[in-house]
N, CA and C atoms as an extended XYZ file, in Angstrom:
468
Properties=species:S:1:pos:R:3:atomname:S:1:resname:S:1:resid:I:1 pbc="F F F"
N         0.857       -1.175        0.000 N   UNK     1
C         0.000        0.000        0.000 CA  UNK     1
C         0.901        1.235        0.000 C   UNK     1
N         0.632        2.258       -0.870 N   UNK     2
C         1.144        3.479       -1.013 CA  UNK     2
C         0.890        4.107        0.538 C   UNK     2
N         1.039        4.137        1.211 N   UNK     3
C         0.275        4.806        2.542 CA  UNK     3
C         0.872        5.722        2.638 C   UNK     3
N         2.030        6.726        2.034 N   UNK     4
C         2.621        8.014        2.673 CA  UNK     4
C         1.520        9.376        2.586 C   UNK     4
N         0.906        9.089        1.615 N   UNK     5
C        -0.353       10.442        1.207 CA  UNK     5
C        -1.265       10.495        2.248 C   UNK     5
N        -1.551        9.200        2.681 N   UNK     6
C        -2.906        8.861        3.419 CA  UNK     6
C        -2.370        8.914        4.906 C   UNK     6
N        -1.207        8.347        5.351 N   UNK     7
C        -0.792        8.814        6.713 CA  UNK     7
C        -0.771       10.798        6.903 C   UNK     7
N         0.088       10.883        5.717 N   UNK     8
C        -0.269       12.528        5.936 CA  UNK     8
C        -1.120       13.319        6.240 C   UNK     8
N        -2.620       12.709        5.480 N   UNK     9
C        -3.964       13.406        5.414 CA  UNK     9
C        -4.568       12.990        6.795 C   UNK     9
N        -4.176       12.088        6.884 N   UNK    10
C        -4.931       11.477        8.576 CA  UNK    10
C        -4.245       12.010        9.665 C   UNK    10
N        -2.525       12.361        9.418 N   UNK    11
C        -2.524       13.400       10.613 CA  UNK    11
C        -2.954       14.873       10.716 C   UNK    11
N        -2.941       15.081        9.536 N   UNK    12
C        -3.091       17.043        9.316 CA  UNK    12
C        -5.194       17.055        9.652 C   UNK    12
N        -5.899       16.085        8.809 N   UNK    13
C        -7.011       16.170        9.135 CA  UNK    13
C        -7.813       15.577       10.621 C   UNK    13
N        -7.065       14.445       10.887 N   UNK    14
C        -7.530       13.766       11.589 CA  UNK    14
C        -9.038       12.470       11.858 C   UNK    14
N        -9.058       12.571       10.359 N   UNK    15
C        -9.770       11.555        9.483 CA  UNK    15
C        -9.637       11.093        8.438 C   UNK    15
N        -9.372       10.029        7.758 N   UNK    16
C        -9.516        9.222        6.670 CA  UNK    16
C       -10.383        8.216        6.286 C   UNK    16
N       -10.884        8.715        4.925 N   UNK    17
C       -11.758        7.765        4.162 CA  UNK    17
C       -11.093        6.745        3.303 C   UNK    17
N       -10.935        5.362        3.179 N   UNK    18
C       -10.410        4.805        2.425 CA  UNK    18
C       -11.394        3.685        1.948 C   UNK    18
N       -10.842        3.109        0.707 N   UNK    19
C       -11.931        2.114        0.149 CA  UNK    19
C       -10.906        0.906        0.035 C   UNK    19
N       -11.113       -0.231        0.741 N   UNK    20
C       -10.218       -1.181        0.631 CA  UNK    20
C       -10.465       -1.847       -0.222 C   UNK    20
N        -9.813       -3.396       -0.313 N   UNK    21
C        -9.984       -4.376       -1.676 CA  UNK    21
C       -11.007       -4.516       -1.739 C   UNK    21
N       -11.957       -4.921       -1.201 N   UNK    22
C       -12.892       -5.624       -1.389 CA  UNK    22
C       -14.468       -4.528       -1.962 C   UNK    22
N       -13.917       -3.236       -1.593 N   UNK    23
C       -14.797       -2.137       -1.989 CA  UNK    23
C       -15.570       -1.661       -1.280 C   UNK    23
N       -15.367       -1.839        0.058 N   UNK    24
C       -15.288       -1.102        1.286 CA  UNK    24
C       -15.133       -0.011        1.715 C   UNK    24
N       -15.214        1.163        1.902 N   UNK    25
C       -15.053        2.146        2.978 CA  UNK    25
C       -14.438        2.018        4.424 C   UNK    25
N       -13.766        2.167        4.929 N   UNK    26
C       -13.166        2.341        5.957 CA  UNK    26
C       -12.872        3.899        6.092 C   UNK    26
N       -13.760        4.302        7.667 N   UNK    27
C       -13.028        5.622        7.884 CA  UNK    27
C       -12.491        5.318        9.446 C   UNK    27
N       -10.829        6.276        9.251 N   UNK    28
C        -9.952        5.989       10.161 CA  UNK    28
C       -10.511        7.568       11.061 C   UNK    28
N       -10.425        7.759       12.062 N   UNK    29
C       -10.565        9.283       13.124 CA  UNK    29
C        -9.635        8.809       14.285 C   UNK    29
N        -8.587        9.611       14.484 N   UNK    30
C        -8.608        9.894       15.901 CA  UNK    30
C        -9.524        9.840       17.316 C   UNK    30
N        -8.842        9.463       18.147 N   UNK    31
C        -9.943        9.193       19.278 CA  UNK    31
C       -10.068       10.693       19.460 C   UNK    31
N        -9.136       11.542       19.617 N   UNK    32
C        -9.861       13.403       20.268 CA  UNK    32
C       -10.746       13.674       19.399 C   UNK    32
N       -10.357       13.016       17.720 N   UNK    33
C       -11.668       14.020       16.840 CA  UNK    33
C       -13.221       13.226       16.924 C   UNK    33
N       -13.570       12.081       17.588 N   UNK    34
C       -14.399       11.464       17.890 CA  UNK    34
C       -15.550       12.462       19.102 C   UNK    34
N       -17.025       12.697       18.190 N   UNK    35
C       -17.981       13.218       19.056 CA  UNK    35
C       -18.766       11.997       18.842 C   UNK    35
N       -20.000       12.517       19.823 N   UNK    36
C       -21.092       11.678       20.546 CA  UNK    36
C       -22.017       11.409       18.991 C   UNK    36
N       -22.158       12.338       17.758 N   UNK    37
C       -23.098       12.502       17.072 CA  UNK    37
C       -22.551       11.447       15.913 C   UNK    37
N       -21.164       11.033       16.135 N   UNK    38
C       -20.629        9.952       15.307 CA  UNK    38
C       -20.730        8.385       15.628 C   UNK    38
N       -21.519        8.254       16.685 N   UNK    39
C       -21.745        6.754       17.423 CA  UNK    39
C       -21.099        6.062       17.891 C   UNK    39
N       -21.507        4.713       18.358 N   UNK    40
C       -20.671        4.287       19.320 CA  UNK    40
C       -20.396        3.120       18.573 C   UNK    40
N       -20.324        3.023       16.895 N   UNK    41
C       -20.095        1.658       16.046 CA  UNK    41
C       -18.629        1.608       15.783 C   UNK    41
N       -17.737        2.333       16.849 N   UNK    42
C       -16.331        2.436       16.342 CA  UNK    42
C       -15.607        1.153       17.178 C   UNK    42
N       -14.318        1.142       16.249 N   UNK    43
C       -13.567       -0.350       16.791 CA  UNK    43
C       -11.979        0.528       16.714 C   UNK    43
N       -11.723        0.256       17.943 N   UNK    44
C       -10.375        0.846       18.382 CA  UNK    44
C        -9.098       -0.156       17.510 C   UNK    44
N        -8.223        0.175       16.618 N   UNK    45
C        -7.496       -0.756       15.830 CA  UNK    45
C        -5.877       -0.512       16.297 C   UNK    45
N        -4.760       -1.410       16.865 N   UNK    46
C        -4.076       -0.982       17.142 CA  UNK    46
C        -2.830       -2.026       16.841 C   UNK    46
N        -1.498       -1.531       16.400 N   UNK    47
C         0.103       -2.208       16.050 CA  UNK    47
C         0.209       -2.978       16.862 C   UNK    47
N         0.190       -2.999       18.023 N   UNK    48
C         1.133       -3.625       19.375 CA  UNK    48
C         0.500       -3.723       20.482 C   UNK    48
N         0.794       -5.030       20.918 N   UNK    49
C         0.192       -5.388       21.884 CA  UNK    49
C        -0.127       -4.583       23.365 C   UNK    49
N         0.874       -3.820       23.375 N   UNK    50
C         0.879       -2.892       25.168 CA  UNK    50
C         0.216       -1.809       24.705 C   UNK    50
N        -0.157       -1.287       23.142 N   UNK    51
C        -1.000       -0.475       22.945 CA  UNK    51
C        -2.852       -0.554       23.975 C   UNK    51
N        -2.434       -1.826       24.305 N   UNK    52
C        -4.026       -2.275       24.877 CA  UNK    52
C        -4.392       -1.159       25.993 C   UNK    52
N        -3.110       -1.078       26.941 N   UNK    53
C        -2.984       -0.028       28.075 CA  UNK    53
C        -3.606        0.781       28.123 C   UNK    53
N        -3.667        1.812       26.938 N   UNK    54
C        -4.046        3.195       26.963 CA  UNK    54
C        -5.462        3.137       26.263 C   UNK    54
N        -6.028        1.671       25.942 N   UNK    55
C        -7.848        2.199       26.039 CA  UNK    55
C        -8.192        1.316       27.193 C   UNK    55
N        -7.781       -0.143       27.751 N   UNK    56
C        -8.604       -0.872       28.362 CA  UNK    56
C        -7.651       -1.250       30.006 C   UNK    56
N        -9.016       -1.089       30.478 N   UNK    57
C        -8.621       -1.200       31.614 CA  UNK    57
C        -7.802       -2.552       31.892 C   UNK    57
N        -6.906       -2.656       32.853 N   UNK    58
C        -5.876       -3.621       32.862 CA  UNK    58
C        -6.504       -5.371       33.109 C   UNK    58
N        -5.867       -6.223       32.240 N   UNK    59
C        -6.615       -7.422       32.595 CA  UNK    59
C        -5.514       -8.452       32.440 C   UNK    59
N        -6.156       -9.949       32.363 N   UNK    60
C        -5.469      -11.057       33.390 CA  UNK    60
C        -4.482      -11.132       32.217 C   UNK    60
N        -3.726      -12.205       32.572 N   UNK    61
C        -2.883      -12.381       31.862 CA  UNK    61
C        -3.184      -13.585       30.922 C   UNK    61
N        -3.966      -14.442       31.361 N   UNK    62
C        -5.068      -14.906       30.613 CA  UNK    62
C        -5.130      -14.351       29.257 C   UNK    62
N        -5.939      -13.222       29.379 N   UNK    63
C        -6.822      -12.516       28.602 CA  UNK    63
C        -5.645      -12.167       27.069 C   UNK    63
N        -4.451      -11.555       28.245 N   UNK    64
C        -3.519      -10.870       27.118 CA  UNK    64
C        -3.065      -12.313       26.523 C   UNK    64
N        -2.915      -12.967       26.462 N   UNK    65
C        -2.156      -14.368       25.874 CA  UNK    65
C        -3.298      -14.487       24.997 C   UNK    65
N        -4.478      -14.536       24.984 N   UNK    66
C        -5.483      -14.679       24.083 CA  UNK    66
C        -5.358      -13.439       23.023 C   UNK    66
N        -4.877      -12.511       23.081 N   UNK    67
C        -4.805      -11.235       22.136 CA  UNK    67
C        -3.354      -11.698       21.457 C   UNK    67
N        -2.174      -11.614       22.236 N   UNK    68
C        -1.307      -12.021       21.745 CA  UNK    68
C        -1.531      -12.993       20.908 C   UNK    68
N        -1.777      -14.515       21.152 N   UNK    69
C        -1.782      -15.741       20.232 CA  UNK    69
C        -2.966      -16.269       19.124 C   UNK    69
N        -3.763      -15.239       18.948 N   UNK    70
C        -4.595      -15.529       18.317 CA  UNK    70
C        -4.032      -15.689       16.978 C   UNK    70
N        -4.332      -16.484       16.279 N   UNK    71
C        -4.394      -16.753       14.873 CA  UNK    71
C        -5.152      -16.175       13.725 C   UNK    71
N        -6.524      -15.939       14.323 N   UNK    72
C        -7.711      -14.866       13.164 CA  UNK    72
C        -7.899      -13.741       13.710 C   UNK    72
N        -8.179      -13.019       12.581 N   UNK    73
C        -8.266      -11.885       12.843 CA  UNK    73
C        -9.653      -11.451       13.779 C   UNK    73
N        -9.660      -10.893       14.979 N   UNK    74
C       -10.318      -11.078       15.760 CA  UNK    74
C       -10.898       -9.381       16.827 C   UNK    74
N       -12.000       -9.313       16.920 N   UNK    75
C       -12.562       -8.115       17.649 CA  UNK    75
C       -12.984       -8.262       19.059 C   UNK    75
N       -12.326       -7.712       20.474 N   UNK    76
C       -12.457       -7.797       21.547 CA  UNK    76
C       -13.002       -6.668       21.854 C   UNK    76
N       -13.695       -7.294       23.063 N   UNK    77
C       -14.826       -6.403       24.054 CA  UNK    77
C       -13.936       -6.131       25.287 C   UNK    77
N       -13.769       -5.232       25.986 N   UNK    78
C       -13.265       -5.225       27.074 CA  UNK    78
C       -13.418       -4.017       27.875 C   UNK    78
N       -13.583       -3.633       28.993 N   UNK    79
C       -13.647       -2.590       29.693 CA  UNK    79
C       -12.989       -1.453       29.663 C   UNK    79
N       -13.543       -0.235       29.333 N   UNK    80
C       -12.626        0.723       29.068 CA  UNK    80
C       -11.925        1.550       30.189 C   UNK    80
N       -10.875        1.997       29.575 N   UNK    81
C       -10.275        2.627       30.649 CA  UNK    81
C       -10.651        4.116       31.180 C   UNK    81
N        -9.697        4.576       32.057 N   UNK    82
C       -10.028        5.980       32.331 CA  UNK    82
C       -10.267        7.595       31.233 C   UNK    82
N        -9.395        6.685       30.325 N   UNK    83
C        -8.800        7.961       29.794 CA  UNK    83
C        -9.835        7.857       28.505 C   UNK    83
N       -10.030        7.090       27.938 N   UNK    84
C       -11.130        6.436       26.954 CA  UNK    84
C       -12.383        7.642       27.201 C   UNK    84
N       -12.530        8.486       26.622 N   UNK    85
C       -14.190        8.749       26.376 CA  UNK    85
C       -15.203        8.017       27.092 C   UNK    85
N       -15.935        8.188       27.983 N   UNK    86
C       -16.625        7.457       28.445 CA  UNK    86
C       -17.969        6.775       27.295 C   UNK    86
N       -18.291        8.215       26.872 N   UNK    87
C       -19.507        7.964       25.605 CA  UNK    87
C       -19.166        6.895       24.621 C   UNK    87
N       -17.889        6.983       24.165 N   UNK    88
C       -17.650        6.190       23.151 CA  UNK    88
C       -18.094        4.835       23.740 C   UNK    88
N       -17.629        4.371       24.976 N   UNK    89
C       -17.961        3.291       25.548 CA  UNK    89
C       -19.144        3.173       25.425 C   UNK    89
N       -19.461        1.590       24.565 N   UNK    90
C       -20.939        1.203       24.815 CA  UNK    90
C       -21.186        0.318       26.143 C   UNK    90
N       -22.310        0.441       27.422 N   UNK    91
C       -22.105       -0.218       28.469 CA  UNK    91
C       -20.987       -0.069       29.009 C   UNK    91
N       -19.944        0.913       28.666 N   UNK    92
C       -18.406        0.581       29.855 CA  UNK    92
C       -17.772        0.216       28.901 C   UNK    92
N       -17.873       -0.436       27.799 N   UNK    93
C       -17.512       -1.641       26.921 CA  UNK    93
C       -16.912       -0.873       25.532 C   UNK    93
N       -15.437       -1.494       25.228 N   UNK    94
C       -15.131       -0.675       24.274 CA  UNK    94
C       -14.653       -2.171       23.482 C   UNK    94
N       -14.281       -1.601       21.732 N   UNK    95
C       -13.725       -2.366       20.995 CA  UNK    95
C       -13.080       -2.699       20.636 C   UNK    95
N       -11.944       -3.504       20.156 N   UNK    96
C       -10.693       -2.950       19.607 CA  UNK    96
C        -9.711       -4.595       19.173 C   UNK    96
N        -8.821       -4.127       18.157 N   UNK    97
C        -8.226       -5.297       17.207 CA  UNK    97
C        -6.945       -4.729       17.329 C   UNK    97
N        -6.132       -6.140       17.471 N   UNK    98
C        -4.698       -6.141       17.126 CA  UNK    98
C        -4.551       -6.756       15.861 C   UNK    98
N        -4.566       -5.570       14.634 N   UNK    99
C        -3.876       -6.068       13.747 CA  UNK    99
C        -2.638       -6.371       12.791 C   UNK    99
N        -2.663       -7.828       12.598 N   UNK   100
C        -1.071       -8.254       12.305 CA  UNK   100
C        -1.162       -8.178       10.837 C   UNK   100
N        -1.904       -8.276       10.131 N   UNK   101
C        -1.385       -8.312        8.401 CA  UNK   101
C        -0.172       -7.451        8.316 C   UNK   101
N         0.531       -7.698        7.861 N   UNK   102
C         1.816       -6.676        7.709 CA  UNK   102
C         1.238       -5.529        7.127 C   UNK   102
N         1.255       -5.518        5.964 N   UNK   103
C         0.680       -4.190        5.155 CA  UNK   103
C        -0.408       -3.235        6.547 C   UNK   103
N        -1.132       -3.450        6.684 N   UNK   104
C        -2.318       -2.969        7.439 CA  UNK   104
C        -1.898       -2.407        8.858 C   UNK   104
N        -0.786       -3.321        9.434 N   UNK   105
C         0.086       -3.154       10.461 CA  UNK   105
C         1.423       -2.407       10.304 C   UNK   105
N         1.608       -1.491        9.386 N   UNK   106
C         2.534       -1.002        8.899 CA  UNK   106
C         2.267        0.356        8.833 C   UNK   106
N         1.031        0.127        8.217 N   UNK   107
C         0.003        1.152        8.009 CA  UNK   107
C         0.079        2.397        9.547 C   UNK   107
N        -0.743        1.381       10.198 N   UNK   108
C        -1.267        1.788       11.909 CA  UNK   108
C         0.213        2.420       12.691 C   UNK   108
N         1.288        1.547       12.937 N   UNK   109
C         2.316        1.883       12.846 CA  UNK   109
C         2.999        3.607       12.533 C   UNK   109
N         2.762        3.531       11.507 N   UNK   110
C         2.772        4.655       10.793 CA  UNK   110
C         2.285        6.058       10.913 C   UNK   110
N         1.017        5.764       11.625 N   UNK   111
C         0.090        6.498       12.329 CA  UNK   111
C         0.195        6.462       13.664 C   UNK   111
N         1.197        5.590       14.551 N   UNK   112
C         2.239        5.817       15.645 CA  UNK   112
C         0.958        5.952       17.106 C   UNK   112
N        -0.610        5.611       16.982 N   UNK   113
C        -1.232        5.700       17.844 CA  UNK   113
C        -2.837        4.528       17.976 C   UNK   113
N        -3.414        4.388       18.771 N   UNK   114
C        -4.569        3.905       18.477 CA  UNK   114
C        -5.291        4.120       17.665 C   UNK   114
N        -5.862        4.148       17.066 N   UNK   115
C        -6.698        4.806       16.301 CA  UNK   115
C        -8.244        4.477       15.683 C   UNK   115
N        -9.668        4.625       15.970 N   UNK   116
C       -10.352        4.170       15.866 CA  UNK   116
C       -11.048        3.914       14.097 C   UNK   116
N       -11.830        3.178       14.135 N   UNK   117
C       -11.872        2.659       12.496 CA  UNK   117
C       -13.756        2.440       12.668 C   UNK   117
N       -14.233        2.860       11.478 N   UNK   118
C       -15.914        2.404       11.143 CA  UNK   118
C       -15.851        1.628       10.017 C   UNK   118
N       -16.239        0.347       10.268 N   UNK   119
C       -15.786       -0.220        9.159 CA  UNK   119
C       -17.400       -0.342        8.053 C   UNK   119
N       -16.854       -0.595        6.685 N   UNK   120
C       -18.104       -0.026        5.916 CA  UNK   120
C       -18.832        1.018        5.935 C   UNK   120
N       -18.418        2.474        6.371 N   UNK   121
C       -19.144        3.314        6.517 CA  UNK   121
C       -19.982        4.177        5.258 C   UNK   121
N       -19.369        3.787        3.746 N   UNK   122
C       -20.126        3.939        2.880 CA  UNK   122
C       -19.656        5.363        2.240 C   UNK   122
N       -18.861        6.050        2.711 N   UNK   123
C       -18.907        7.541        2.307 CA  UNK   123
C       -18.151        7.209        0.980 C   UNK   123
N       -18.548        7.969        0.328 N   UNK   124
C       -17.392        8.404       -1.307 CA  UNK   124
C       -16.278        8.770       -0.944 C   UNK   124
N       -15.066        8.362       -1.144 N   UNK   125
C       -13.643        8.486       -1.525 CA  UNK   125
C       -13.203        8.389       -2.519 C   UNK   125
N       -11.979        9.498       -2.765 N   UNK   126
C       -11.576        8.981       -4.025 CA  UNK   126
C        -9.772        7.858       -3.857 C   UNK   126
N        -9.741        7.894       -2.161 N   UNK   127
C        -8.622        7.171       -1.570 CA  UNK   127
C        -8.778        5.470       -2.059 C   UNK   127
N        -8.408        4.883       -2.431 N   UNK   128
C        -8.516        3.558       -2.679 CA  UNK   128
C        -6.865        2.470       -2.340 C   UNK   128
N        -7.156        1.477       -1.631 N   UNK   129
C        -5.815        0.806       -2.086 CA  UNK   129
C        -6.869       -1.016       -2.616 C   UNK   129
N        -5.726       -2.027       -2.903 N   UNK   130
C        -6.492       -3.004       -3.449 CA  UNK   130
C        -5.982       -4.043       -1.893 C   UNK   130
N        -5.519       -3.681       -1.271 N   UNK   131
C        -5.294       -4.396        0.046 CA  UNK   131
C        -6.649       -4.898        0.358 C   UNK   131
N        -6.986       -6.294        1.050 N   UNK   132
C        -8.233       -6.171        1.810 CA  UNK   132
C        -8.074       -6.064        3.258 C   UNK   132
N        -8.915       -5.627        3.970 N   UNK   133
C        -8.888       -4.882        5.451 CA  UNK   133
C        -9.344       -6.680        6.018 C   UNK   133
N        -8.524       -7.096        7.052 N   UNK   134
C        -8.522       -7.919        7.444 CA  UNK   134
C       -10.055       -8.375        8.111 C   UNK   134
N       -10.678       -7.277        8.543 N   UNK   135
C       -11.862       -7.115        9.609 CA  UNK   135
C       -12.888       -7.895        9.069 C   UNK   135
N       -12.865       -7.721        7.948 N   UNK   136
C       -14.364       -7.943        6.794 CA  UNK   136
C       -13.814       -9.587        6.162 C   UNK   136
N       -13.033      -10.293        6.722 N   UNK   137
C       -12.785      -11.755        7.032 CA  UNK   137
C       -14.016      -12.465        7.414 C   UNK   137
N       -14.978      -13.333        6.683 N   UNK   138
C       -15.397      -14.023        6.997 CA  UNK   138
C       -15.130      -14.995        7.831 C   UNK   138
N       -13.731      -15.338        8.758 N   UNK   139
C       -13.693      -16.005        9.550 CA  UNK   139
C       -13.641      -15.064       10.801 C   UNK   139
N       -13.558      -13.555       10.952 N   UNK   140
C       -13.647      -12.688       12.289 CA  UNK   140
C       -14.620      -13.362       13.015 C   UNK   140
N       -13.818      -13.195       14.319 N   UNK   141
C       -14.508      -13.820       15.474 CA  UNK   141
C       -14.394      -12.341       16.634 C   UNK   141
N       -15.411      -12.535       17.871 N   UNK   142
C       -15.269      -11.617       18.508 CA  UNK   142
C       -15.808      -12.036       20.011 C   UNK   142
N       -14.677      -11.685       20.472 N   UNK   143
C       -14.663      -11.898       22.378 CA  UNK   143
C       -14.896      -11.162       23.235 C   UNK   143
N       -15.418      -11.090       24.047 N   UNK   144
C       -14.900      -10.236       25.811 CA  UNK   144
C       -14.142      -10.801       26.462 C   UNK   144
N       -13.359       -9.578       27.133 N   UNK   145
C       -12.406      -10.555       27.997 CA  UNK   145
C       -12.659       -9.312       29.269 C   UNK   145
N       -12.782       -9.968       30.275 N   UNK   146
C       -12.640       -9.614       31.313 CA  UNK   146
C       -11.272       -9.277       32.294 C   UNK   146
N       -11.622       -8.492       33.139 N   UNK   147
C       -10.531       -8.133       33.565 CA  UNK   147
C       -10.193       -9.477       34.674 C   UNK   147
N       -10.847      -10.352       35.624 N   UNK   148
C       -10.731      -11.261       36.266 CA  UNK   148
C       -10.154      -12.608       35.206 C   UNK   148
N       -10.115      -12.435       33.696 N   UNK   149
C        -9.976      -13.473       33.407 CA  UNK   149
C       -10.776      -14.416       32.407 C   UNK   149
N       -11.977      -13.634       32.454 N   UNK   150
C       -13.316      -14.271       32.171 CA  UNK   150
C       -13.557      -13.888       30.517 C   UNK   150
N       -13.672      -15.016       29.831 N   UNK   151
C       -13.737      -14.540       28.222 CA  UNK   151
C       -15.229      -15.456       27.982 C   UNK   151
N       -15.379      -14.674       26.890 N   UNK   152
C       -16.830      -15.027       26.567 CA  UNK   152
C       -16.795      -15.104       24.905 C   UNK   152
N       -17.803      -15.998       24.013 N   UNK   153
C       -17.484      -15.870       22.816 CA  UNK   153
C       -18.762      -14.994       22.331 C   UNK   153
N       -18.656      -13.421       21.379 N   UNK   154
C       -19.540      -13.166       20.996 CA  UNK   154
C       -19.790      -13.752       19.957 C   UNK   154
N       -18.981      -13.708       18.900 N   UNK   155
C       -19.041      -14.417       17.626 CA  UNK   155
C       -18.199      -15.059       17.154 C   UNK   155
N       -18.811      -16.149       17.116 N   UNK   156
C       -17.662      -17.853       16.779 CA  UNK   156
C       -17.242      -17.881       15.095 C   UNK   156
């Protein structure tokens, strides 16, 4: 992926529209440029694992070995932290993916922070790459994990 144009525009604006392979929309925002009137359908997407710190509140070690070793690409539920927007939190409950595709993870990287993602949001872009966004994987699965330890399967 060409990403130097699109990292640029996403720091100076603090939003990006992109249309992935599959013909998708993806818009990337910053968590500060995130208001209440934009909903709570956002999924926190992040490089590295200790990135978890700075949205979710601290959990077992359990939990992190399950983020770490996962194999599919995968969307967790987990309790948000202090610093997290409370609103954004649905129930307390926030979202968020460690993603490894290289390309995609290179990407995020790049953008050097958390950063939240709507996936399919539909808007016109004229940003395109032919990458596909890992998320929109028919095998995505999605968990809670608790801070005691406690994981739950939302979607198998």
């Amino acid at each position: 992926m060409e990403s130097a144009n699109y990292i640029n525009e996403f720091k100076k604006e603090g939003i990006l529209h992109l249309k992935e392979g599959n013909g998708k929309v993806l818009t990337f925002l910053k968590p500060e440029k995130w208001n209440k009137e934009m909903g709570q359908d956002w999924i926190y997407l992040l490089f590295d694992l200790f990135q978890i710190r700075s949205i979710c509140e601290q959990f077992s070690e359990v939990s992190l070995d399950i983020v770490e070793f996962a194999s599919k690409p995968t969307i967790y539920q987990s309790n948000a932290n202090a610093l997290v927007n409370e609103e954004l939190a649905k129930e307390g409950l926030i979202r968020f993916s460690l993603i490894r595709e290289p390309n995609w993870n290179k990407f995020l990287f790049q953008i050097s922070q958390p950063v939240l993602v709507r996936l399919d949001s539909g808007v016109s872009t004229p940003n395109h790459t032919k990458l596909q966004f890992p998320l929109f994987s028919p095998s995505v699965k999605e968990l809670y994990l608790g801070a005691d330890g406690d994981v739950k399967i939302i979607k198998a």
